[in-house]
N, CA, C and O atoms as a Tripos MOL2 file, in Angstrom:
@<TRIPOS>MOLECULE
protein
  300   299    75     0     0
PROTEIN
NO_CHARGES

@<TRIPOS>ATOM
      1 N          80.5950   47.7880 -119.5830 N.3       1 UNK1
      2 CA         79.1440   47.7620 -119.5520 C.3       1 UNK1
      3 C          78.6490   46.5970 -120.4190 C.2       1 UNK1
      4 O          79.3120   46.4060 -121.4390 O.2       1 UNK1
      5 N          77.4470   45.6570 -120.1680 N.am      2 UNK2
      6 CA         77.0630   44.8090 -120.4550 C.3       2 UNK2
      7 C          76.6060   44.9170 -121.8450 C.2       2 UNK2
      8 O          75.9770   45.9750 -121.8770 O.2       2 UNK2
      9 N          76.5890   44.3800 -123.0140 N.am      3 UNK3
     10 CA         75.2430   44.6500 -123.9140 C.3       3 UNK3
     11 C          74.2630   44.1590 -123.5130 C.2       3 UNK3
     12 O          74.1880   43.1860 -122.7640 O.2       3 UNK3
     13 N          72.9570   45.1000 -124.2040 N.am      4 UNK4
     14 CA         71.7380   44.6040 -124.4770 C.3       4 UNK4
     15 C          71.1210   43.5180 -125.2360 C.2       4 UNK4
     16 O          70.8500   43.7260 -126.4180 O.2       4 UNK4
     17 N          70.8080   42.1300 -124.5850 N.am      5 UNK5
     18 CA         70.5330   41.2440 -125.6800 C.3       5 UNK5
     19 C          69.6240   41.6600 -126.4340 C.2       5 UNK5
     20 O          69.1240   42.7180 -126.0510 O.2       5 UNK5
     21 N          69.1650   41.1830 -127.4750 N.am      6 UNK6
     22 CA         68.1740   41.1360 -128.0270 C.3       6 UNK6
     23 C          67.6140   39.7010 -129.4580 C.2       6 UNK6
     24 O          67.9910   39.0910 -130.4580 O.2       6 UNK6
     25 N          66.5060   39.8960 -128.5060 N.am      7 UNK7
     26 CA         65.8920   38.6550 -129.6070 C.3       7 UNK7
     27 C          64.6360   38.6340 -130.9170 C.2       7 UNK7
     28 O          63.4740   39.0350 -130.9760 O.2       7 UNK7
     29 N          65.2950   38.1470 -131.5940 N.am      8 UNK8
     30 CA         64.6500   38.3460 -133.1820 C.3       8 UNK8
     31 C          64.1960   37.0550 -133.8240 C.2       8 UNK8
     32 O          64.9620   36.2700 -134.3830 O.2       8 UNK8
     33 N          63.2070   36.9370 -133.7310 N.am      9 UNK9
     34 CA         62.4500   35.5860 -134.9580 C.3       9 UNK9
     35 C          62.2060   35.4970 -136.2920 C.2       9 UNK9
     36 O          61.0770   35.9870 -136.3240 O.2       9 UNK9
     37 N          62.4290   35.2620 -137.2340 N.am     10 UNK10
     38 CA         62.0360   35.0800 -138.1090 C.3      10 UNK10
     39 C          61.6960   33.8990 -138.6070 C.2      10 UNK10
     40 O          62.5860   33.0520 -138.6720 O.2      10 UNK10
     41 N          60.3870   33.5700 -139.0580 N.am     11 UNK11
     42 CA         59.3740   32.5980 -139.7100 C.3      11 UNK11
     43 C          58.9690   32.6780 -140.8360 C.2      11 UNK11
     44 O          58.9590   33.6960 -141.5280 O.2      11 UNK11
     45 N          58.4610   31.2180 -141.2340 N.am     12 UNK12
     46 CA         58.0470   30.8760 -142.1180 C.3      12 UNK12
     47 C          57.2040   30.2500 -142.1690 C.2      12 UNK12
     48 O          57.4470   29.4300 -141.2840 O.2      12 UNK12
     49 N          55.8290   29.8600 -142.8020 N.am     13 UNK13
     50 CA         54.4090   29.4330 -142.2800 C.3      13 UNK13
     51 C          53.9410   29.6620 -143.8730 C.2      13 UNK13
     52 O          54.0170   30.7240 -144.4920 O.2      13 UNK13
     53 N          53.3440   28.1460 -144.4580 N.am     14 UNK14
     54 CA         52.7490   27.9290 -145.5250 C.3      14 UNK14
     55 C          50.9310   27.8830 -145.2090 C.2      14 UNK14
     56 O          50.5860   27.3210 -144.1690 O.2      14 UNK14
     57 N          50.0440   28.3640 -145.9470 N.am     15 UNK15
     58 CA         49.0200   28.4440 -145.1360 C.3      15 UNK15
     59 C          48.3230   29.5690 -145.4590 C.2      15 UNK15
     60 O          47.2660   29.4430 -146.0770 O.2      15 UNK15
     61 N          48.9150   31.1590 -145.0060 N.am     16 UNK16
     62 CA         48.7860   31.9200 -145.1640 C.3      16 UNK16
     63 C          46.9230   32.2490 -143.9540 C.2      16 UNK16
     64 O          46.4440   31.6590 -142.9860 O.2      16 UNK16
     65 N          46.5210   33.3800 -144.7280 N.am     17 UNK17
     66 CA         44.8270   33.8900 -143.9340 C.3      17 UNK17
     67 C          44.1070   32.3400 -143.5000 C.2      17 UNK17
     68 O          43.7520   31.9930 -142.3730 O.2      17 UNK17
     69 N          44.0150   31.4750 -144.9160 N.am     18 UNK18
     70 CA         43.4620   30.2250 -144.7290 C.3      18 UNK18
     71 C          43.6920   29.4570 -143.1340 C.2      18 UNK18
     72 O          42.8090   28.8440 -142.5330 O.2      18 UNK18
     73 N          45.1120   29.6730 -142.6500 N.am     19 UNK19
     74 CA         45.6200   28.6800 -141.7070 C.3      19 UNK19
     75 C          45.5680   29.7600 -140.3100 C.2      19 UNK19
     76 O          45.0020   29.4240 -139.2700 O.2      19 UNK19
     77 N          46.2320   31.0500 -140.4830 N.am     20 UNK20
     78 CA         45.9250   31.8260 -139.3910 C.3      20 UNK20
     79 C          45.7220   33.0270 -139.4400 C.2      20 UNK20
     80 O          45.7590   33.6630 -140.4930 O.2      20 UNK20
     81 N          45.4310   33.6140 -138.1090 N.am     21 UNK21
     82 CA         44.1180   34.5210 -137.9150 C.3      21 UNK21
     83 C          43.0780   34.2620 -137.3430 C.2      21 UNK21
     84 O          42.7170   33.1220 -137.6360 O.2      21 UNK21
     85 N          42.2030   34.9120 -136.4570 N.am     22 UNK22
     86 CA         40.9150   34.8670 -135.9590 C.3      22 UNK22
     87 C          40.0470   34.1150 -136.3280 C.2      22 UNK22
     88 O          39.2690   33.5100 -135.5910 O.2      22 UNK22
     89 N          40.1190   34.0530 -138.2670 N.am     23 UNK23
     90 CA         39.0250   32.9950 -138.8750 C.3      23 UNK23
     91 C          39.7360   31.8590 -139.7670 C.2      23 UNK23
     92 O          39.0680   31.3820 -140.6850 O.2      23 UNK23
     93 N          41.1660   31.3510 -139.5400 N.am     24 UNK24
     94 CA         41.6210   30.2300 -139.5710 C.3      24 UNK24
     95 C          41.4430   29.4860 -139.0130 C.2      24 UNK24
     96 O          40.5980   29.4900 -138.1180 O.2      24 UNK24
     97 N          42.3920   28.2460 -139.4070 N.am     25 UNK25
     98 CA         41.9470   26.8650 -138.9600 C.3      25 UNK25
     99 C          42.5210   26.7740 -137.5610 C.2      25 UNK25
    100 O          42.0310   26.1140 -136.6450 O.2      25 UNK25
    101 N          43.7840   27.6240 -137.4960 N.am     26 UNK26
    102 CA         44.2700   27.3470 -136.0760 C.3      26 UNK26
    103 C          43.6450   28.0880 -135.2430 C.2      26 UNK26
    104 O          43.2780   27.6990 -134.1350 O.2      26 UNK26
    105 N          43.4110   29.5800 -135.8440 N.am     27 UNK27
    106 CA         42.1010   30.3280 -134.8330 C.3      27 UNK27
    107 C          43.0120   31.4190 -133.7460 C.2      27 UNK27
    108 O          42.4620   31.9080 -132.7600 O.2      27 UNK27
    109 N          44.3170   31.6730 -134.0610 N.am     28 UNK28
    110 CA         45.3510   33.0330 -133.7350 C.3      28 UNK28
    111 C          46.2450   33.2640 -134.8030 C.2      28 UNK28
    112 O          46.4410   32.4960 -135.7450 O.2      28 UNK28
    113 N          46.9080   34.6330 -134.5600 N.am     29 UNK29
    114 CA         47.6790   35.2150 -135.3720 C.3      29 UNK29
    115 C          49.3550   34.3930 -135.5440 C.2      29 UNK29
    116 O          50.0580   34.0180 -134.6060 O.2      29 UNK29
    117 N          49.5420   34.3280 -136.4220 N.am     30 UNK30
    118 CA         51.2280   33.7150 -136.2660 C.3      30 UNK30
    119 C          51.9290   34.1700 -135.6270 C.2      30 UNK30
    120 O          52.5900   33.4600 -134.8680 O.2      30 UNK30
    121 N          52.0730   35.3920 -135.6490 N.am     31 UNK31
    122 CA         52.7750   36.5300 -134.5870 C.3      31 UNK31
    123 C          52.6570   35.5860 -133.3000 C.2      31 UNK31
    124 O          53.6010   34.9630 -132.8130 O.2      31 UNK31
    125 N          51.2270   35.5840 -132.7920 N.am     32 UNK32
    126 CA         50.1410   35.2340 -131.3690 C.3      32 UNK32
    127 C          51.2890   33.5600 -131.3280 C.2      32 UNK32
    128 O          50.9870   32.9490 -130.3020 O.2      32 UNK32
    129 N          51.8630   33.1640 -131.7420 N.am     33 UNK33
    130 CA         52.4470   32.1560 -131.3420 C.3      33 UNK33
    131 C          53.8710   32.1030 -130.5280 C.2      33 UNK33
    132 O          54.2800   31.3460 -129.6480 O.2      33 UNK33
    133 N          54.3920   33.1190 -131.1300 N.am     34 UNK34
    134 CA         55.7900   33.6630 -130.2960 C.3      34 UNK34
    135 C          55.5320   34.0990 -129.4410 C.2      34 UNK34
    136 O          56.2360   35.1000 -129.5720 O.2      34 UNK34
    137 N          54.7820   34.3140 -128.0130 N.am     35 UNK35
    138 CA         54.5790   34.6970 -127.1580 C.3      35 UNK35
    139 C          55.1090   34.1430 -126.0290 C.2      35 UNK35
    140 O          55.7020   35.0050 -125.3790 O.2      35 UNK35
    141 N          55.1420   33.0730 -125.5330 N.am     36 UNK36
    142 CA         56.0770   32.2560 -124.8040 C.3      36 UNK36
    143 C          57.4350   32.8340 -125.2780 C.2      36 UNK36
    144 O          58.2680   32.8560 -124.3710 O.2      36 UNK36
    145 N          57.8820   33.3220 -126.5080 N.am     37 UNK37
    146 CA         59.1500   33.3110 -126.5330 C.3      37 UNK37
    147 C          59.5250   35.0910 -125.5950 C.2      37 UNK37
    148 O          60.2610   35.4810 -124.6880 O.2      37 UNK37
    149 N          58.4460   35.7090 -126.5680 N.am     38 UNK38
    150 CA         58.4310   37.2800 -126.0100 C.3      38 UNK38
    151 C          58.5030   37.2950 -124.4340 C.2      38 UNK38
    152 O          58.9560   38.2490 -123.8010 O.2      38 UNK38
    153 N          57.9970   36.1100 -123.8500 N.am     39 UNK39
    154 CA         57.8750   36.4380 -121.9490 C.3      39 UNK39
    155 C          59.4210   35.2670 -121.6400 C.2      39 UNK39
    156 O          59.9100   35.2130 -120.5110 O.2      39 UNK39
    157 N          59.8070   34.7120 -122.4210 N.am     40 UNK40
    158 CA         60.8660   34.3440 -121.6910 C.3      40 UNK40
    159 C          62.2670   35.2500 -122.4150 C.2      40 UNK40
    160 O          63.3660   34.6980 -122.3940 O.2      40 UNK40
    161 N          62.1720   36.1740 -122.8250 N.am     41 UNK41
    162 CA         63.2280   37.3380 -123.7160 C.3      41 UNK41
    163 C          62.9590   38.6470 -122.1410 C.2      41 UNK41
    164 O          63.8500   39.3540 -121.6700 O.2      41 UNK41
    165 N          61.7160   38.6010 -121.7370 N.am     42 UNK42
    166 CA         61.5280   39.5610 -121.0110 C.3      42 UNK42
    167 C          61.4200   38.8290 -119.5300 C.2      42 UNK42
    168 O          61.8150   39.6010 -118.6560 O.2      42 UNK42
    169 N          61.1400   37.9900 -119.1910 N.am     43 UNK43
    170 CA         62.0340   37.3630 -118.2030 C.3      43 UNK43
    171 C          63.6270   37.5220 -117.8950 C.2      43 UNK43
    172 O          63.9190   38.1200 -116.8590 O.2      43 UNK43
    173 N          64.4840   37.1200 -118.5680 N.am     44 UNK44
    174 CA         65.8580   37.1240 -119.1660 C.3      44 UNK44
    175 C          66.5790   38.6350 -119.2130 C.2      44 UNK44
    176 O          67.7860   38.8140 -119.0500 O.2      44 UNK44
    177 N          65.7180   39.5490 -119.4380 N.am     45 UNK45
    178 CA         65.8940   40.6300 -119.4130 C.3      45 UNK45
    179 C          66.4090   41.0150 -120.7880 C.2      45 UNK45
    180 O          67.0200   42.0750 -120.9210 O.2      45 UNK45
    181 N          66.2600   40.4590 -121.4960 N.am     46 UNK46
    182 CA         66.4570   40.6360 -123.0030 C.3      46 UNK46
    183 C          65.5380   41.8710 -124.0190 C.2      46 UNK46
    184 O          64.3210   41.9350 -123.8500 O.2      46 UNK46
    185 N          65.9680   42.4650 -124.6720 N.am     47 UNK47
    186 CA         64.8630   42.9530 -125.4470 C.3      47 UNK47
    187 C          64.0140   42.6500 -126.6690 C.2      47 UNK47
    188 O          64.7370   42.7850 -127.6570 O.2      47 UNK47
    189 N          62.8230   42.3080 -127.0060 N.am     48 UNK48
    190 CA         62.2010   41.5960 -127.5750 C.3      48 UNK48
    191 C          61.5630   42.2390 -129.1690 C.2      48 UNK48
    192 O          60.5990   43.0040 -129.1460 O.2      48 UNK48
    193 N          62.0880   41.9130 -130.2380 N.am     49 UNK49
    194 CA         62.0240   42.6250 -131.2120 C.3      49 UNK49
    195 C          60.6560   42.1800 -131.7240 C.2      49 UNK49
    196 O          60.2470   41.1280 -131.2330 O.2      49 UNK49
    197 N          59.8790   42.7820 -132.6140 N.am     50 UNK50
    198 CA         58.7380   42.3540 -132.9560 C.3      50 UNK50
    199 C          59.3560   40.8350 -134.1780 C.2      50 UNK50
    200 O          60.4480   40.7150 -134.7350 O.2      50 UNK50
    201 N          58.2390   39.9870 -134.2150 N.am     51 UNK51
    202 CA         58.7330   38.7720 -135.0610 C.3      51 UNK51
    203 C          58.7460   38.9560 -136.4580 C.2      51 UNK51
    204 O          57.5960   39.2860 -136.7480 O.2      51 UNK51
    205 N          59.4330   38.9180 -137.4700 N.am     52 UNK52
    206 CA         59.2090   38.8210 -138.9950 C.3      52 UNK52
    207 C          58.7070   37.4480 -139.8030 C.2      52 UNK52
    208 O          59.4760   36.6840 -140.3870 O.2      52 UNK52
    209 N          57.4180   37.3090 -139.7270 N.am     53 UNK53
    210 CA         56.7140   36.1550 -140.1850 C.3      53 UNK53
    211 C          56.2110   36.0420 -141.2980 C.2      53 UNK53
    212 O          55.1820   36.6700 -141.5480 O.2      53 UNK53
    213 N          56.6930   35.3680 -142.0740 N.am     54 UNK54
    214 CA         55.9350   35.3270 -143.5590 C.3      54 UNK54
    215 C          55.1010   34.2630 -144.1840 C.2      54 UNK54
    216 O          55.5630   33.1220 -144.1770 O.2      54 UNK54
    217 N          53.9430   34.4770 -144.7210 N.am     55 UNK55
    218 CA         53.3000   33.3960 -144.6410 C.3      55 UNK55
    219 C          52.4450   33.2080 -146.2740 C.2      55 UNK55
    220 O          51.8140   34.0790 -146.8730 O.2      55 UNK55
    221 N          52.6480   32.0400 -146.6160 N.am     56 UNK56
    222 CA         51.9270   31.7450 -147.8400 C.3      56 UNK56
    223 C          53.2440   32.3730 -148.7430 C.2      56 UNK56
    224 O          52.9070   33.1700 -149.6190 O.2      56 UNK56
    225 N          54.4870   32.1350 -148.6330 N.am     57 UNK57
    226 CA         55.1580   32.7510 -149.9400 C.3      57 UNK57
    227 C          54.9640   32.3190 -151.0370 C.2      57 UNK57
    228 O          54.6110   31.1470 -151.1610 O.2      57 UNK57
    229 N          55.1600   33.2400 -152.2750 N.am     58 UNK58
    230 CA         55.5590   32.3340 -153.6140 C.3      58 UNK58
    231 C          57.0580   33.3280 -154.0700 C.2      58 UNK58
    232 O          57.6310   34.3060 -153.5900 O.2      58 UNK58
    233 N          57.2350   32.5150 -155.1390 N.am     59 UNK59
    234 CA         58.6580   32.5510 -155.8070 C.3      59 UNK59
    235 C          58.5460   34.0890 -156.0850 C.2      59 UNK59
    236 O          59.5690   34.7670 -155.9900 O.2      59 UNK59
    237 N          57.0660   34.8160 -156.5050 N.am     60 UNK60
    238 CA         57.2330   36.1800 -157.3740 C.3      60 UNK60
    239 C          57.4160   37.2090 -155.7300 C.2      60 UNK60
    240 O          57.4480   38.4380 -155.6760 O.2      60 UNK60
    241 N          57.4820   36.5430 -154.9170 N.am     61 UNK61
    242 CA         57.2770   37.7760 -153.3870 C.3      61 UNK61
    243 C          58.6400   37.4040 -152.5540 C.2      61 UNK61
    244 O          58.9870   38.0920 -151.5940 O.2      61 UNK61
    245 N          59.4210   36.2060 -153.0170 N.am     62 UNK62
    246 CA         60.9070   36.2180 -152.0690 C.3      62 UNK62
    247 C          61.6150   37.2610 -152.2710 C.2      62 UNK62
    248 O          62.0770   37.6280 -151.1910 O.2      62 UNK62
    249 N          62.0110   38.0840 -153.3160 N.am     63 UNK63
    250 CA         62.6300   39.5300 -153.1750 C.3      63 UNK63
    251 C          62.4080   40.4310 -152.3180 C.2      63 UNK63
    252 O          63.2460   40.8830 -151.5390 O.2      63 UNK63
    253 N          61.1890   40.7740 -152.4090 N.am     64 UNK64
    254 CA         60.7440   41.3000 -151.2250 C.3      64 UNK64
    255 C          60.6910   41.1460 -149.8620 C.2      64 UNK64
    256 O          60.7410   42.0710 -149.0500 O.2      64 UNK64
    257 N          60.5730   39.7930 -149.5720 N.am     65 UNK65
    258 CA         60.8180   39.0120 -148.4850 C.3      65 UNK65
    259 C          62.3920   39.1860 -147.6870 C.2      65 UNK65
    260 O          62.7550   39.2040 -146.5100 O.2      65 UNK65
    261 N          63.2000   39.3210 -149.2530 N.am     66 UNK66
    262 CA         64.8880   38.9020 -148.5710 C.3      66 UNK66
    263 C          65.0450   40.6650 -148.2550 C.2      66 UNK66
    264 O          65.9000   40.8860 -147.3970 O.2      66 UNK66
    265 N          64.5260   41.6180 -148.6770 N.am     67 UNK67
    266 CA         64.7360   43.1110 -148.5060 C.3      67 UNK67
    267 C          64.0350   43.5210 -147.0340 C.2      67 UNK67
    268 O          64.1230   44.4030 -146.1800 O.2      67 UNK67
    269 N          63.4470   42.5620 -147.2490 N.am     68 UNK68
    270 CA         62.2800   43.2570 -145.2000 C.3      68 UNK68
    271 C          63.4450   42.5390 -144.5430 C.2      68 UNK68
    272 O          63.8670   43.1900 -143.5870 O.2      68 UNK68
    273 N          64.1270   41.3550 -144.7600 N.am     69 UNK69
    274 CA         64.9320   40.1800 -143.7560 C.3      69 UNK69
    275 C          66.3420   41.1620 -143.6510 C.2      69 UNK69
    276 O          66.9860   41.2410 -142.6050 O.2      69 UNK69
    277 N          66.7190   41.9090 -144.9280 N.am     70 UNK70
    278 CA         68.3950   42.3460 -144.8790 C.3      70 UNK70
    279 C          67.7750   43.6350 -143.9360 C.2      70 UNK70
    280 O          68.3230   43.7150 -142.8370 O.2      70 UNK70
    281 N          66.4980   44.8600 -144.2590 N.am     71 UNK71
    282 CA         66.4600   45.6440 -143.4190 C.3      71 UNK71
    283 C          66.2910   45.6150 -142.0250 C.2      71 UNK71
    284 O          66.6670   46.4310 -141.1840 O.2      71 UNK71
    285 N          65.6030   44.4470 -141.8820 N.am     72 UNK72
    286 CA         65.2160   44.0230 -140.2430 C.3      72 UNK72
    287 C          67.1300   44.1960 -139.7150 C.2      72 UNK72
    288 O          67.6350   45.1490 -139.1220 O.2      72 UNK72
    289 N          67.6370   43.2510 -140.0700 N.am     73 UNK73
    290 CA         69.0640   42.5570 -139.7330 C.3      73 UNK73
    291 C          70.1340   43.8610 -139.5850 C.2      73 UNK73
    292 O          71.0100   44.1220 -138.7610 O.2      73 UNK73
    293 N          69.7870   44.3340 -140.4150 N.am     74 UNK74
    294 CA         70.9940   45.8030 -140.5970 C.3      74 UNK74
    295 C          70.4420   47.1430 -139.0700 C.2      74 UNK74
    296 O          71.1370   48.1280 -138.8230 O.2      74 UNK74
    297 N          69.4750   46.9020 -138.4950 N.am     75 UNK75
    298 CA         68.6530   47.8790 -137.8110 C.3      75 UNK75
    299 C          69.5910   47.1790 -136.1980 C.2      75 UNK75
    300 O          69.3350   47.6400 -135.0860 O.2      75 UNK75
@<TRIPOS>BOND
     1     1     2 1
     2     2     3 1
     3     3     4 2
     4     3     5 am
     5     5     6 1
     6     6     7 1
     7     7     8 2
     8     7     9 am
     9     9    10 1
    10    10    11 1
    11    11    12 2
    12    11    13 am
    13    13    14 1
    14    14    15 1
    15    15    16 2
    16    15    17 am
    17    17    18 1
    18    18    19 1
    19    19    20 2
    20    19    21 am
    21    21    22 1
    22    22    23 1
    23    23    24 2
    24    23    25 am
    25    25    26 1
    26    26    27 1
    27    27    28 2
    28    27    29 am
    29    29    30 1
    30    30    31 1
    31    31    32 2
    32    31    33 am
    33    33    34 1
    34    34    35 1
    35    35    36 2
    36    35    37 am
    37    37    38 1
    38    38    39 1
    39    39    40 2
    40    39    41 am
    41    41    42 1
    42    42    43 1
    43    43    44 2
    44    43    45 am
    45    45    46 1
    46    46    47 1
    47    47    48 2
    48    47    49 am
    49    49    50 1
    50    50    51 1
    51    51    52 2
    52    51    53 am
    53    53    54 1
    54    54    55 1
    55    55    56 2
    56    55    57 am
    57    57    58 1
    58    58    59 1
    59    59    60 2
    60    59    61 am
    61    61    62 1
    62    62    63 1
    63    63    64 2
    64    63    65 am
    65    65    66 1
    66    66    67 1
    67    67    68 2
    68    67    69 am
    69    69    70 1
    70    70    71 1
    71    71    72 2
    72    71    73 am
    73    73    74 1
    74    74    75 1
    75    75    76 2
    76    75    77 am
    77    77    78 1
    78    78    79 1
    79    79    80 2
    80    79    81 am
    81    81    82 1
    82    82    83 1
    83    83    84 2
    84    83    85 am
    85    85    86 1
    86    86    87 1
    87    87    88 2
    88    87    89 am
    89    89    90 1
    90    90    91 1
    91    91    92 2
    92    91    93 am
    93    93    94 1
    94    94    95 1
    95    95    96 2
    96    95    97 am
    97    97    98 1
    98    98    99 1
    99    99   100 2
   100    99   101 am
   101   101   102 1
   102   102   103 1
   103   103   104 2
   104   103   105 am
   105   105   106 1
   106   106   107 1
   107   107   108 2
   108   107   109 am
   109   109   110 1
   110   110   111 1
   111   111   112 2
   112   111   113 am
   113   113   114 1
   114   114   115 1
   115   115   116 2
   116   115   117 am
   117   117   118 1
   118   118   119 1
   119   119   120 2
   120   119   121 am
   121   121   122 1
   122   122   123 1
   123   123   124 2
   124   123   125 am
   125   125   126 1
   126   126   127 1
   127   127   128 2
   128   127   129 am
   129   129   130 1
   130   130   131 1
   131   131   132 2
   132   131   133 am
   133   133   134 1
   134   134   135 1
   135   135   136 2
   136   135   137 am
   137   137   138 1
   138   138   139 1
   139   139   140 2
   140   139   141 am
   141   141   142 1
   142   142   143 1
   143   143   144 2
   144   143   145 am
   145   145   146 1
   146   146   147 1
   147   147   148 2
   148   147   149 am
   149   149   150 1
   150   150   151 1
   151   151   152 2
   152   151   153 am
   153   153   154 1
   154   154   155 1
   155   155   156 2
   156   155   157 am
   157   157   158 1
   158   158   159 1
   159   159   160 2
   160   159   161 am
   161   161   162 1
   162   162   163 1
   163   163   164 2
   164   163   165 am
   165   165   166 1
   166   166   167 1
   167   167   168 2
   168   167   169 am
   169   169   170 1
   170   170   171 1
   171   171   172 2
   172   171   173 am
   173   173   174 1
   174   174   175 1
   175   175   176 2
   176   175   177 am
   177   177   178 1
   178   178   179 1
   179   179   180 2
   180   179   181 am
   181   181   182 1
   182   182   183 1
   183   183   184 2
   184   183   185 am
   185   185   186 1
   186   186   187 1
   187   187   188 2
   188   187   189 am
   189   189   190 1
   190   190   191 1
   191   191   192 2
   192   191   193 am
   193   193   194 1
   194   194   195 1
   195   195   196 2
   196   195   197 am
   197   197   198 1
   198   198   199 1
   199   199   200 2
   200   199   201 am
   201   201   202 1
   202   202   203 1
   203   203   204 2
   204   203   205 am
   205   205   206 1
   206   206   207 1
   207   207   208 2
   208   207   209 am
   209   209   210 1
   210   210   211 1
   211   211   212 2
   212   211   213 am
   213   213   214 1
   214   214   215 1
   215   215   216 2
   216   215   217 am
   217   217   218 1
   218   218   219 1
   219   219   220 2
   220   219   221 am
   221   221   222 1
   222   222   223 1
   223   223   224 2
   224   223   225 am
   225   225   226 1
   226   226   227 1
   227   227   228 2
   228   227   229 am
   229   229   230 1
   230   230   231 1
   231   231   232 2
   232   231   233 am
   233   233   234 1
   234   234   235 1
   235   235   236 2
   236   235   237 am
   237   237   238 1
   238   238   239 1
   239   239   240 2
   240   239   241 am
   241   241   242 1
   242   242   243 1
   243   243   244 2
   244   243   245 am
   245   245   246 1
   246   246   247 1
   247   247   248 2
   248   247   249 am
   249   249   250 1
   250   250   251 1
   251   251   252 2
   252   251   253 am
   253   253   254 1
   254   254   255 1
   255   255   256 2
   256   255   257 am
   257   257   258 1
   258   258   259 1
   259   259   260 2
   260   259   261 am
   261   261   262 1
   262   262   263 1
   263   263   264 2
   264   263   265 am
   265   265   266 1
   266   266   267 1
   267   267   268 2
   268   267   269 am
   269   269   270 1
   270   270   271 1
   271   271   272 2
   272   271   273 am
   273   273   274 1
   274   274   275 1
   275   275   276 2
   276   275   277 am
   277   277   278 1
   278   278   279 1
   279   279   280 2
   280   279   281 am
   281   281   282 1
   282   282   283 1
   283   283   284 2
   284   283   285 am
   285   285   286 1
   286   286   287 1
   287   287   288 2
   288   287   289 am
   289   289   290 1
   290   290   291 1
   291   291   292 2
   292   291   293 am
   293   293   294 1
   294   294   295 1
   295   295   296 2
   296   295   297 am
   297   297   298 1
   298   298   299 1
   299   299   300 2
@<TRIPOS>SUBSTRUCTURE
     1 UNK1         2 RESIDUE 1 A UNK
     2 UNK2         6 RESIDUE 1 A UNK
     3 UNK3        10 RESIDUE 1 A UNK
     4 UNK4        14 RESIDUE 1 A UNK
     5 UNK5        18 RESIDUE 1 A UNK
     6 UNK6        22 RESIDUE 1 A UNK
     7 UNK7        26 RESIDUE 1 A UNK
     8 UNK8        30 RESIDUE 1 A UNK
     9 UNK9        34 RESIDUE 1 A UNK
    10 UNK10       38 RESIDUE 1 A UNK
    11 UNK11       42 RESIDUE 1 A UNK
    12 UNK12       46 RESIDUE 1 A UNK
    13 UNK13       50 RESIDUE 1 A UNK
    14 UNK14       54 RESIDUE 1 A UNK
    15 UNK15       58 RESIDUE 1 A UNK
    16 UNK16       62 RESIDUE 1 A UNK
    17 UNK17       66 RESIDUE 1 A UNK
    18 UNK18       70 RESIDUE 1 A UNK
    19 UNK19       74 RESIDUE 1 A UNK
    20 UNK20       78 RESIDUE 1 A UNK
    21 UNK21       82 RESIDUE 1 A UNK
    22 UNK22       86 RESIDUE 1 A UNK
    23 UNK23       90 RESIDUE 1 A UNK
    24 UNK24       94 RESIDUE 1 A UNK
    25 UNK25       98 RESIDUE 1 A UNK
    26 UNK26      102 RESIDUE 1 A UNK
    27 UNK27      106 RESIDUE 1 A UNK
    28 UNK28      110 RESIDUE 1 A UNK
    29 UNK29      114 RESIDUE 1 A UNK
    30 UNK30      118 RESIDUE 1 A UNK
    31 UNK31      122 RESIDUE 1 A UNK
    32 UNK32      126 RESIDUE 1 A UNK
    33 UNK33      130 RESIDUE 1 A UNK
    34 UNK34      134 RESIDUE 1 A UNK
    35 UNK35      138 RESIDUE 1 A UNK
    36 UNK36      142 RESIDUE 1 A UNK
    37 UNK37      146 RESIDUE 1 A UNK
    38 UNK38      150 RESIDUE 1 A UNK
    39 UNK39      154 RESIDUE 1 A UNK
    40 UNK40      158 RESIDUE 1 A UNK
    41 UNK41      162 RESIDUE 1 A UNK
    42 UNK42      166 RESIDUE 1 A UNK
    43 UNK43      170 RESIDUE 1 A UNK
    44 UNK44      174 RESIDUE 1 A UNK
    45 UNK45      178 RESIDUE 1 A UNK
    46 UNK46      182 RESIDUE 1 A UNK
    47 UNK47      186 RESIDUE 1 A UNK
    48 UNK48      190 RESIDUE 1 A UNK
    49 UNK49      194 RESIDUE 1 A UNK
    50 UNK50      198 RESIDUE 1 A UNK
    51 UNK51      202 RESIDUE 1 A UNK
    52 UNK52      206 RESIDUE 1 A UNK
    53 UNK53      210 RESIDUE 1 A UNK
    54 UNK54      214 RESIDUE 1 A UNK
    55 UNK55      218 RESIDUE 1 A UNK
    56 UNK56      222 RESIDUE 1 A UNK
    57 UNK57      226 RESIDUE 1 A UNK
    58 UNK58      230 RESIDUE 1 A UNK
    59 UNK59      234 RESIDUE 1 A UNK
    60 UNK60      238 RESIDUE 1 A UNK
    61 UNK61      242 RESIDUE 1 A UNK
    62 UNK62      246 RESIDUE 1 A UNK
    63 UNK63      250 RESIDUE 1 A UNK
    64 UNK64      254 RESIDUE 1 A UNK
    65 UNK65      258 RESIDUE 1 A UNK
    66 UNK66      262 RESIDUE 1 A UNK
    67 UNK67      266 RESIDUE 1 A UNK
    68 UNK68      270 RESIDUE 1 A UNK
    69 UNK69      274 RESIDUE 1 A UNK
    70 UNK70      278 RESIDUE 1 A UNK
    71 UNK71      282 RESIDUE 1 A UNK
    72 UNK72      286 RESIDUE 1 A UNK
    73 UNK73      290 RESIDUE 1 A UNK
    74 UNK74      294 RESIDUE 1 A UNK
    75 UNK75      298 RESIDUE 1 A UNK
């Protein structure tokens, strides 16, 4: 039996609310950018994991950051 692909993004985006979102400069969600990827995962027949995007980090929030990245990965 075949496996199930599956596809997973993870990003990085300096910027933060300022750059995106509805009332940013770019004017959609960061998420709202992987979308082309989500319809060609589901084209493909792949299954399409939600994206892990982080945006505006600093040095005091990468711990946290690397604990959402090891739980995403281990799932």
């Amino acid at each position: 039996m075949a496996k199930t692909r599956r596809e997973f993004i993870q990003a990085t985006a300096s910027g933060g609310n300022s750059t995106y979102g509805k009332s940013g400069r770019v004017g959609v969600r960061l998420a709202d950018l992987f979308e082309p990827m989500r319809a060609t995962a589901m084209h493909c027949g792949m299954t399409y994991l939600p994206p892990l995007a982080f945006e505006g980090i600093s040095n005091s929030q990468i711990p946290n950051y690397q604990k959402q990245l090891i739980e995403r990965l281990m799932k």
